[in-house]
DOVEXVEX-111966 format. One record per residue: residue in three letters; x, z, y of N, C-alpha, C, CB in turn. Coordinates in steps of 0.2 Angstrom, whole numbers, plus 5000, padded with zeros to 4 digits. Glycine has a CB too. Layout:
N
ATOM   r n_east n_up n_north ca_east ca_up ca_north c_east c_up c_north cb_east cb_up cb_north
ATOM ALA      X    Z       Y       X     Z        Y      X    Z       Y       X     Z        Y
...
//
This chain:
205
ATOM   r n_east n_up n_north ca_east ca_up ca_north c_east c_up c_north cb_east cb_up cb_north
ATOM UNK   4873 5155    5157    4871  5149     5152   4870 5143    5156    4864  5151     5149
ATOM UNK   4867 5143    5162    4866  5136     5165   4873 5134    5167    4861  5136     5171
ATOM UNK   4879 5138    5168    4885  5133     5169   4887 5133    5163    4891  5136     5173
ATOM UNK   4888 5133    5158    4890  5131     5149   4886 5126    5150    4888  5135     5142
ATOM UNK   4879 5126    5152    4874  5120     5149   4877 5113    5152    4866  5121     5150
ATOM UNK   4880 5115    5161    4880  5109     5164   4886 5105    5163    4879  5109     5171
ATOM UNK   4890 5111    5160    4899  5108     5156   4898 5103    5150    4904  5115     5152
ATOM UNK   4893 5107    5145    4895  5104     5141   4890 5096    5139    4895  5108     5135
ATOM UNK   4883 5096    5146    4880  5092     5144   4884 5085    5151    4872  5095     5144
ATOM UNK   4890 5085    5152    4892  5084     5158   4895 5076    5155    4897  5089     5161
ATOM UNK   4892 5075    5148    4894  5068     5147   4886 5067    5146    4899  5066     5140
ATOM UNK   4884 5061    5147    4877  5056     5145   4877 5057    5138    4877  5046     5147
ATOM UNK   4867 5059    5135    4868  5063     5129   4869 5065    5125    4867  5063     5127
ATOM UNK   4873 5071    5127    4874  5078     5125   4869 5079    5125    4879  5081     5128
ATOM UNK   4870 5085    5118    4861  5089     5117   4867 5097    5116    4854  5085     5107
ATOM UNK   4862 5102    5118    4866  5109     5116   4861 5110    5110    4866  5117     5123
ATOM UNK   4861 5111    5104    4858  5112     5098   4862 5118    5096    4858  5105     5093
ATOM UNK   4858 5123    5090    4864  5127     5087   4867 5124    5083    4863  5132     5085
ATOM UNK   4866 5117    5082    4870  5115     5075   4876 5111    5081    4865  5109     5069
ATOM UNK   4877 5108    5085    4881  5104     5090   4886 5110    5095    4877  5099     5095
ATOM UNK   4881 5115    5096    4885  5120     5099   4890 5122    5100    4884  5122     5099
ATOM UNK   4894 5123    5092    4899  5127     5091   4907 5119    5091    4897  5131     5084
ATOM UNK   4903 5114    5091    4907  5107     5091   4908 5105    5099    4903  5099     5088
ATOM UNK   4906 5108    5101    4903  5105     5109   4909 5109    5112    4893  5107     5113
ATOM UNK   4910 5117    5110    4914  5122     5112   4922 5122    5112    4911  5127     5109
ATOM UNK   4921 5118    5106    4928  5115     5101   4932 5111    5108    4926  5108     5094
ATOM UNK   4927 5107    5111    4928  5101     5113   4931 5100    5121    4921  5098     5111
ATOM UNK   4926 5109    5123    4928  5108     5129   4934 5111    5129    4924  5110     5135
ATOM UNK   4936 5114    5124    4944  5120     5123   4950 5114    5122    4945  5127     5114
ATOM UNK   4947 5110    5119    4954  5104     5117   4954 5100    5121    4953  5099     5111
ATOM UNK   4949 5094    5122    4947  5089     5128   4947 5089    5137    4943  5088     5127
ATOM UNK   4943 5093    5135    4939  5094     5140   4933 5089    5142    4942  5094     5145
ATOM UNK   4927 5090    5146    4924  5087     5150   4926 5083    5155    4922  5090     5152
ATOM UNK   4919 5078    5156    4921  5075     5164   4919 5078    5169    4918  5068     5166
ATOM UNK   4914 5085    5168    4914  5091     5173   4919 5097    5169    4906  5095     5174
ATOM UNK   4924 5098    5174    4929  5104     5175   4928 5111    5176    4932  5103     5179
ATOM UNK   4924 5111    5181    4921  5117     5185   4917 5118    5188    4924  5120     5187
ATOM UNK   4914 5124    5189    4907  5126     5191   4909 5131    5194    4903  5127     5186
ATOM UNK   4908 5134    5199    4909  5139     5203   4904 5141    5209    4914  5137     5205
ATOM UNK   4904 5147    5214    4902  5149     5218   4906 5154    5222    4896  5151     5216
ATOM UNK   4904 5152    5229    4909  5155     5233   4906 5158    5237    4915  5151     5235
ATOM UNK   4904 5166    5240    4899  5167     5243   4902 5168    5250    4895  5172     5240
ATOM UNK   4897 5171    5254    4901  5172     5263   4904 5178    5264    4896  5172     5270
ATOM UNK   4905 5183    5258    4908  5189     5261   4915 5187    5256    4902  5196     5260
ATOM UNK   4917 5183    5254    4923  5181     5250   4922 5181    5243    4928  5185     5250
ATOM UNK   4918 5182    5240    4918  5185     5232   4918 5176    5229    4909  5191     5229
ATOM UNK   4920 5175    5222    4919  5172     5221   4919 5172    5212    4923  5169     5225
ATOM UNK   4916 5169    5208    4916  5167     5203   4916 5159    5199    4911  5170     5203
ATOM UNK   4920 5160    5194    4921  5150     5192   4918 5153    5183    4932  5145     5192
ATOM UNK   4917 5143    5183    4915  5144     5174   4919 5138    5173    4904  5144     5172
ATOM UNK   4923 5138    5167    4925  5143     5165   4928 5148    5169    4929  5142     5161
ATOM UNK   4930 5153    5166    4934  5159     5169   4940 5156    5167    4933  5166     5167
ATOM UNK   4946 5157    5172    4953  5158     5172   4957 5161    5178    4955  5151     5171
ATOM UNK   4961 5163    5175    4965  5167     5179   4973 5165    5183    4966  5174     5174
ATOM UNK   4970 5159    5186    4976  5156     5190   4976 5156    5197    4976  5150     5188
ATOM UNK   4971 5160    5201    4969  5162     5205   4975 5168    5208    4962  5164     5203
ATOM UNK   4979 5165    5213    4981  5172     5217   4978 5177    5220    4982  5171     5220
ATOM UNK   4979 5183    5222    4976  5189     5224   4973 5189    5231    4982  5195     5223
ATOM UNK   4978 5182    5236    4974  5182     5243   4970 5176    5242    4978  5181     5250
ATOM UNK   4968 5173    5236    4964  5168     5235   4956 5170    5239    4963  5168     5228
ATOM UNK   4956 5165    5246    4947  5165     5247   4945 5159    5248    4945  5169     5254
ATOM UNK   4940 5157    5244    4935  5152     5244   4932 5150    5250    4930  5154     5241
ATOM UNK   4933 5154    5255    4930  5151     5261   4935 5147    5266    4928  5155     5265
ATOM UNK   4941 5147    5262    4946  5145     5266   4948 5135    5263    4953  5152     5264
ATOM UNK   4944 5137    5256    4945  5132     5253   4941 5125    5256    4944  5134     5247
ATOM UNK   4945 5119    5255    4942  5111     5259   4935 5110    5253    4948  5103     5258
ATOM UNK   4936 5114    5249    4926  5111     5246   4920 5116    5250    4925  5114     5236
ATOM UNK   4923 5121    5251    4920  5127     5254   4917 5125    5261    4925  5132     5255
ATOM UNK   4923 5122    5265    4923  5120     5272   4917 5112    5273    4932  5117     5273
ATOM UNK   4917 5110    5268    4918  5104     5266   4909 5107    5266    4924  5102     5260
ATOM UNK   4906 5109    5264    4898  5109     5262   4894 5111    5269    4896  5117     5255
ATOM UNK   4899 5114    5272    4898  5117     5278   4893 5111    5283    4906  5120     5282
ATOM UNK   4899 5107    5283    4896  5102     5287   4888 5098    5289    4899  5097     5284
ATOM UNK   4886 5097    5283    4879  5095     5283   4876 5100    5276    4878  5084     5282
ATOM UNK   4868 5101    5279    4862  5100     5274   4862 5098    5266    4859  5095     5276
ATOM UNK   4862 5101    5260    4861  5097     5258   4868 5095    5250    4860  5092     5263
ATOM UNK   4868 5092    5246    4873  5090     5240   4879 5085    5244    4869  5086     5234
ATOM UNK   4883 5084    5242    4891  5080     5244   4897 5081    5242    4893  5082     5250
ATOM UNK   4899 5074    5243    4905  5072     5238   4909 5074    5243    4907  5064     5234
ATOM UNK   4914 5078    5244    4919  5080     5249   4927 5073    5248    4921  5090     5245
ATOM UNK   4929 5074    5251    4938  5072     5249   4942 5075    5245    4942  5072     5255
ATOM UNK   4946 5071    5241    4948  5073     5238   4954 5079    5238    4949  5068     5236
ATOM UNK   4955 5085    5232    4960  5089     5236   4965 5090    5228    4955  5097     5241
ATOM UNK   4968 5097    5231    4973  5097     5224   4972 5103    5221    4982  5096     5225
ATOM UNK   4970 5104    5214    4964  5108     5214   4972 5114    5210    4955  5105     5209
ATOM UNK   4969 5121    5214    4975  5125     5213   4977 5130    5206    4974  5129     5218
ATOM UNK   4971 5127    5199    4973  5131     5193   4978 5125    5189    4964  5133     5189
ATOM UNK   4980 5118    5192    4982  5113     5189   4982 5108    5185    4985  5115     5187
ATOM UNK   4974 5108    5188    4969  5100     5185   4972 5095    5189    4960  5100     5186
ATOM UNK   4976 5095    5194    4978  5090     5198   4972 5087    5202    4982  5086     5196
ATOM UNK   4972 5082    5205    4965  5078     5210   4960 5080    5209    4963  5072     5210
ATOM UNK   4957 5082    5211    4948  5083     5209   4947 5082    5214    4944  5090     5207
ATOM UNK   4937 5078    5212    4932  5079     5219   4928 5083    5218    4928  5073     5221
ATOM UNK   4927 5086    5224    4921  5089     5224   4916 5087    5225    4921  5093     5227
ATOM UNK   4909 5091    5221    4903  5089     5225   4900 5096    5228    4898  5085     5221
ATOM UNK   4897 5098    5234    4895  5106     5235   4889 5103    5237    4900  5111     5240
ATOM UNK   4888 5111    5237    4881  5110     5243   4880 5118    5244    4871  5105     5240
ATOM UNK   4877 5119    5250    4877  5128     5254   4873 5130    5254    4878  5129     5262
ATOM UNK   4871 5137    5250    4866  5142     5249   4863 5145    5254    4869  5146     5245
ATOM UNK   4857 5144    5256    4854  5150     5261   4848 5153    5258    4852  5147     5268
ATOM UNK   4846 5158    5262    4840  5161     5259   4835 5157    5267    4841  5172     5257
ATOM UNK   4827 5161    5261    4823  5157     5269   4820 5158    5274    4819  5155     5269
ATOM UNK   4828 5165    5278    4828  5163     5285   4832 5160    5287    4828  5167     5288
ATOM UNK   4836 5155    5284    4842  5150     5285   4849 5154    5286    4840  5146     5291
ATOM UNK   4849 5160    5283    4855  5163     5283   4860 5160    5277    4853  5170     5282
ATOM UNK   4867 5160    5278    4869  5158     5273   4871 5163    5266    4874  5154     5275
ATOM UNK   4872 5160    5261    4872  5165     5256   4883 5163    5254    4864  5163     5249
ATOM UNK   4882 5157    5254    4889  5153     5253   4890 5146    5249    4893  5158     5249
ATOM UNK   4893 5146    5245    4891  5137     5243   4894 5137    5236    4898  5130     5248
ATOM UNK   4890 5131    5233    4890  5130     5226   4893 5123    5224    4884  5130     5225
ATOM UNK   4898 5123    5220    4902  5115     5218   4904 5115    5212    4910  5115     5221
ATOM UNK   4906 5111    5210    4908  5107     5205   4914 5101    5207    4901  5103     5203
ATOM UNK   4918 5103    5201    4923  5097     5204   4924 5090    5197    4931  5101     5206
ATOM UNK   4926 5085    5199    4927  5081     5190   4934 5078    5193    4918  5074     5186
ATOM UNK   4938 5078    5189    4946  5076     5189   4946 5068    5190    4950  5077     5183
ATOM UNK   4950 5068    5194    4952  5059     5193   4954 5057    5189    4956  5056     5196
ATOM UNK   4957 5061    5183    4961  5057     5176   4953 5053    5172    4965  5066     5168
ATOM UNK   4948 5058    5172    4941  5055     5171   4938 5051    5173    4937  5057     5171
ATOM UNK   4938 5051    5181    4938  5044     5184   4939 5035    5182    4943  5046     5188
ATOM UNK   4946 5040    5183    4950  5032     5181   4952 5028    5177    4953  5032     5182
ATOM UNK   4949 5035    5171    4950  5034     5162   4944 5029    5159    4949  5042     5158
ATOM UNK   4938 5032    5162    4931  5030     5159   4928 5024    5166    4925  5038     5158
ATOM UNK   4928 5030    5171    4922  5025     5176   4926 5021    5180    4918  5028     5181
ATOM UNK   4934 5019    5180    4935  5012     5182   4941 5008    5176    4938  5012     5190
ATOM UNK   4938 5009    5170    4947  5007     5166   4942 5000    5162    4951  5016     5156
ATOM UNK   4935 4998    5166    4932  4990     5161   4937 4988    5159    4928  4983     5164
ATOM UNK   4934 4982    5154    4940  4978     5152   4941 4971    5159    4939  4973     5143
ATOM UNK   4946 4969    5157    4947  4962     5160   4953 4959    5156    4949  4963     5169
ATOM UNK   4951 4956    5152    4956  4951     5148   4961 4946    5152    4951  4947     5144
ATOM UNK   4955 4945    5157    4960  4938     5161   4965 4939    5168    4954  4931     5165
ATOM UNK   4963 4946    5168    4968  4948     5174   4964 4946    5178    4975  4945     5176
ATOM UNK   4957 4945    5180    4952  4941     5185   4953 4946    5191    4943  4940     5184
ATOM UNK   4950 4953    5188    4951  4959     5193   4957 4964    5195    4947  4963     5191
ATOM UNK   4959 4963    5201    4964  4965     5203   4964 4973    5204    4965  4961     5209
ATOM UNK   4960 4975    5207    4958  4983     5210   4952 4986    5210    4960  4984     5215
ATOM UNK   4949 4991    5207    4943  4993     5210   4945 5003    5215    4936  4995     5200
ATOM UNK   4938 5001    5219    4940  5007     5223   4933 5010    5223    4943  5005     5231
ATOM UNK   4933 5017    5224    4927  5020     5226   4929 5021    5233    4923  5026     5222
ATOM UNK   4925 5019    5239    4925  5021     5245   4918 5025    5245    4925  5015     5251
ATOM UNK   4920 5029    5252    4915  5031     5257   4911 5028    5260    4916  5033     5261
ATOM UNK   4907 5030    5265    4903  5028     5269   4904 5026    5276    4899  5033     5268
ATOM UNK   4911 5029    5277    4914  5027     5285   4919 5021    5281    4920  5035     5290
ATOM UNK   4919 5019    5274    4926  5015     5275   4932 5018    5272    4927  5014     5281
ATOM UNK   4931 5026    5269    4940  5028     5268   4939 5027    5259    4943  5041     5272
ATOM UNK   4945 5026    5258    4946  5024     5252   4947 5031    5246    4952  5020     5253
ATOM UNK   4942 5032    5240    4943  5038     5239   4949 5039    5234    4936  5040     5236
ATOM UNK   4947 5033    5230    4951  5033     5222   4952 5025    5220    4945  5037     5215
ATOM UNK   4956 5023    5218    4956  5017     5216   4958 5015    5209    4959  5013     5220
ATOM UNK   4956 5010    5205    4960  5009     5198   4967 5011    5196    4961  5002     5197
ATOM UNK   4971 5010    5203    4978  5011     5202   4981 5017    5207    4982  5004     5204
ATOM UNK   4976 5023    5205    4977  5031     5207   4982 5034    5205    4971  5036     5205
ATOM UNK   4981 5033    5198    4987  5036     5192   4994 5036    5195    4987  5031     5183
ATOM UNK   4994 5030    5199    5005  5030     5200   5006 5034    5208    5010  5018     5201
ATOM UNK   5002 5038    5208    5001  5041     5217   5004 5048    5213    4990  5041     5223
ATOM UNK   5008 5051    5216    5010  5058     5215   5008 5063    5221    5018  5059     5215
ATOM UNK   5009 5069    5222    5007  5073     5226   5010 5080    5225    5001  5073     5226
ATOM UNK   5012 5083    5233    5016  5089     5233   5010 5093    5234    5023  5089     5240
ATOM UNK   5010 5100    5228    5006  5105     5228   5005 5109    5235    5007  5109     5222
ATOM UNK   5012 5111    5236    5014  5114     5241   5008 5114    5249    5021  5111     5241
ATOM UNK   5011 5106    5248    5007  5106     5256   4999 5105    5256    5011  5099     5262
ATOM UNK   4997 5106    5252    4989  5102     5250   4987 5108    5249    4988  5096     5243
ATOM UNK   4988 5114    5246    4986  5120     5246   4979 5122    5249    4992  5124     5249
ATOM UNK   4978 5123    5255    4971  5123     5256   4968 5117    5263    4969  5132     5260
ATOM UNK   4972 5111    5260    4971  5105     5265   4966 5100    5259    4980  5100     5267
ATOM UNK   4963 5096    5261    4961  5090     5258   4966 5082    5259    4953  5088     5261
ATOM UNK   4965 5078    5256    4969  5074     5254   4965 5068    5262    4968  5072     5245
ATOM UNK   4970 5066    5267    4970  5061     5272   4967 5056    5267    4977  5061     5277
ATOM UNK   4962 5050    5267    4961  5046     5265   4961 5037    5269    4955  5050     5263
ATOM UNK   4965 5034    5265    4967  5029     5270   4960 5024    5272    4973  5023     5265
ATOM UNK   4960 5019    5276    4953  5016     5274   4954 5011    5270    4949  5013     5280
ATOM UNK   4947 5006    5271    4948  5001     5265   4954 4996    5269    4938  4997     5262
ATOM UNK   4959 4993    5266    4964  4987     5269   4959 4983    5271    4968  4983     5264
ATOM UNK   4957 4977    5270    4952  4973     5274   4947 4974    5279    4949  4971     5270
ATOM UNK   4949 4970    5284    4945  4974     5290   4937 4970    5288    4950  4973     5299
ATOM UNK   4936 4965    5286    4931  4961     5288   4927 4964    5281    4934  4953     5289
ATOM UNK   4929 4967    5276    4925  4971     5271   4923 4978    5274    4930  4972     5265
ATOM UNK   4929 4981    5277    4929  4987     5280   4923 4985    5285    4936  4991     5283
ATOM UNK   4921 4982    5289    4914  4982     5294   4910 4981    5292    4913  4978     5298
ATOM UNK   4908 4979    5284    4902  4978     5281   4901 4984    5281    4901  4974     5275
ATOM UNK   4907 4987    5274    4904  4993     5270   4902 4999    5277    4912  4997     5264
ATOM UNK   4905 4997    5283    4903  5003     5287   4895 5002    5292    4909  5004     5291
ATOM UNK   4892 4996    5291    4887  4994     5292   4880 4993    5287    4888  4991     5294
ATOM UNK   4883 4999    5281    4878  5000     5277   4877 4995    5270    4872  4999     5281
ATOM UNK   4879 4988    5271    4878  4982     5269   4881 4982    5260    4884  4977     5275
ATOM UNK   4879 4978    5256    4880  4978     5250   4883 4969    5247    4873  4980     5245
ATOM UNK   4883 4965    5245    4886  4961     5243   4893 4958    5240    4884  4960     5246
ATOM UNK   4894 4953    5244    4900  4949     5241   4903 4944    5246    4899  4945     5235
ATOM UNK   4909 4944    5247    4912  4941     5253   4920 4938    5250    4913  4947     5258
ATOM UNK   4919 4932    5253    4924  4928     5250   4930 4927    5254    4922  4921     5247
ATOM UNK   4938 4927    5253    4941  4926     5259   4948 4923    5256    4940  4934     5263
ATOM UNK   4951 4920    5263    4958  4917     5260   4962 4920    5261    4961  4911     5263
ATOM UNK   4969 4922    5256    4972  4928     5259   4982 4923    5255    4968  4939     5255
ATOM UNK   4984 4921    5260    4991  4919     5257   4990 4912    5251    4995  4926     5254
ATOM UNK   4986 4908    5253    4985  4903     5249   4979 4904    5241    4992  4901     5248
ATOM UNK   4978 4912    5242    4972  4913     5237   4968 4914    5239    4971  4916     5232
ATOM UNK   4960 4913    5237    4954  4916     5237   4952 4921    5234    4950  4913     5237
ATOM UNK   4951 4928    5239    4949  4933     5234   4942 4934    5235    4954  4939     5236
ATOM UNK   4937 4936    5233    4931  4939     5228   4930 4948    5232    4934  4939     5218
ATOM UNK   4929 4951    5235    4927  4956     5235   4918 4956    5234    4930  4960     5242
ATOM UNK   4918 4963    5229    4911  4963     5228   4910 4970    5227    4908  4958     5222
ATOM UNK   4905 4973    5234    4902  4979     5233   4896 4982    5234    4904  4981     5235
ATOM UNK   4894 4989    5230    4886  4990     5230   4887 4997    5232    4880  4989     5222
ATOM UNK   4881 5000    5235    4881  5006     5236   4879 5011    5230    4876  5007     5242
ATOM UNK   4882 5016    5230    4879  5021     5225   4877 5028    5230    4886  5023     5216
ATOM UNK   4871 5028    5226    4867  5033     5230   4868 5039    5228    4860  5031     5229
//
């Protein structure tokens, strides 16, 4: 129940009612969501997703996978790098975080992934009438470039991405790239081939 609930409430007010319920169900069979999947992947291999589907190979192991790997690292919830997600939703991010009990043993890790078609559809498609805005990106925290406005025309070979994450370029500008990697938020103006460009960025927490 709590993975249905977090699917279908995975847009901003959504309510599960039994009167919306059976619309909401409609919705994730046709559309879909901006949450995809829900899963757990424990330390002795086992694994379980919501929805269920059966696109999973037979040596499929979750511990092998870059979201898996990926939680390992620190403490805590995280947006992993992007990878190529193997039932055919193409890009996804993850977010995970690692299960222990409370002798700090691990149990295994818990994710969520939400596609870049949603991304780039809703949370970077604003308008701009005047052509003012050239590009938006979501970066990291070191500076690597996650996703940008213009994601959609990038292709990718399934083959080699299989149980790799996606190498992430940094941000182009070096004199942007020193701020964002000193924590820093604002706006920086700069000449670049006879124009002045505008970069303006904020942290999201």
């Amino acid at each position: 129940y709590q993975f249905q609930k977090m699917l279908l409430t995975s847009v901003p007010g959504n309510q599960i009612t039994s009167e919306s319920l059976p619309k909401l169900k409609e919705q994730a069979l046709n559309d879909g969501f901006p949450l995809r999947w829900v899963y757990v992947g424990l330390a002795n291999g086992v694994f379980m997703s919501y929805p269920g589907k059966d696109a999973y190979p037979i040596e499929y192991d979750p511990r092998k996978r870059p979201w898996y790997r990926q939680a390992l690292q620190q403490p805590g919830a995280q947006w992993g790098s992007p990878y190529l997600d193997i039932a055919g939703q193409g890009m996804v991010l993850a977010c995970t975080i690692p299960l222990f009990n409370k002798d700090g043993k691990l149990y295994g890790v818990a994710g969520l992934d939400v596609t870049f078609d949603y991304i780039i559809q809703v949370l970077m498609s604003q308008e701009n009438p005047n052509k003012s805005v050239m590009e938006r990106y979501i970066v990291d925290e070191h500076g690597h470039v996650i996703i940008t406005s213009k994601h959609a025309e990038r292709s990718y070979q399934s083959g080699i991405l299989y149980n790799q994450s996606i190498k992430l370029p940094e941000f182009p500008n070096p004199k942007v790239l020193k701020t964002i990697r000193q924590g820093r938020e604002g706006q920086i103006e700069i000449e670049d081939n006879g124009y002045r460009l505008l970069y303006a960025f904020t942290k999201i927490h």
